[in-house]
C-alpha positions, 0 to 999 in steps of 0.5 A, a space after each residue: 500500500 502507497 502513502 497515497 492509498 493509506 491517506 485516501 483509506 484514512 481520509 474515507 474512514 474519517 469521513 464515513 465515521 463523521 457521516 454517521 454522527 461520530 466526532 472528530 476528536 483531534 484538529 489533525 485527521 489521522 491521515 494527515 497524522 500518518 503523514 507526519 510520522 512518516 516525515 518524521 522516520 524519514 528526517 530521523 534516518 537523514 539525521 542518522 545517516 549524517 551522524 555517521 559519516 561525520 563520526 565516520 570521518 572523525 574517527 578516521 583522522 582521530 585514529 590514536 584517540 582512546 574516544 569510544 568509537 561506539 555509536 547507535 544508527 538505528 538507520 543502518 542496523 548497527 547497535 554498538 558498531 564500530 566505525 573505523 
């Protein structure tokens, strides 16, 4: 299912439950909702993928430092890596 089908499901539901006498209970439809959370794992994967390669980059000029290499990228699927 794309992000354009899901906010159409979403949009439809919220419409058919206010048609039938329901309330909207936030100021942001729940498609619009999704939509942010989506933007929002997308920024935080740019965010990880930029802390690597700075700390990346660090590390490999700063190779005699006793700093710990480890760092969590939840992007990349490394816990703990170590980055040379």
């Amino acid at each position: 299912m794309t992000e354009a089908q899901a906010k159409k499901e979403l949009a439809e539901e919220e419409e058919e439950r206010l048609a039938n006498g329901g309330v909207s209970l936030h100021a942001m439809s729940a498609g619009t909702f999704v939509a942010m959370g989506l933007d929002l794992e997308d920024a935080k994967c740019v965010v990880s993928k930029t802390c690597s390669r700075i700390l990346s980059n660090f590390y490999s000029k700063v190779s005699n430092s006793t700093a710990s290499k480890e760092c969590y990228c939840p992007c990349h699927g490394k816990e703990g890596g170590q980055f040379d």
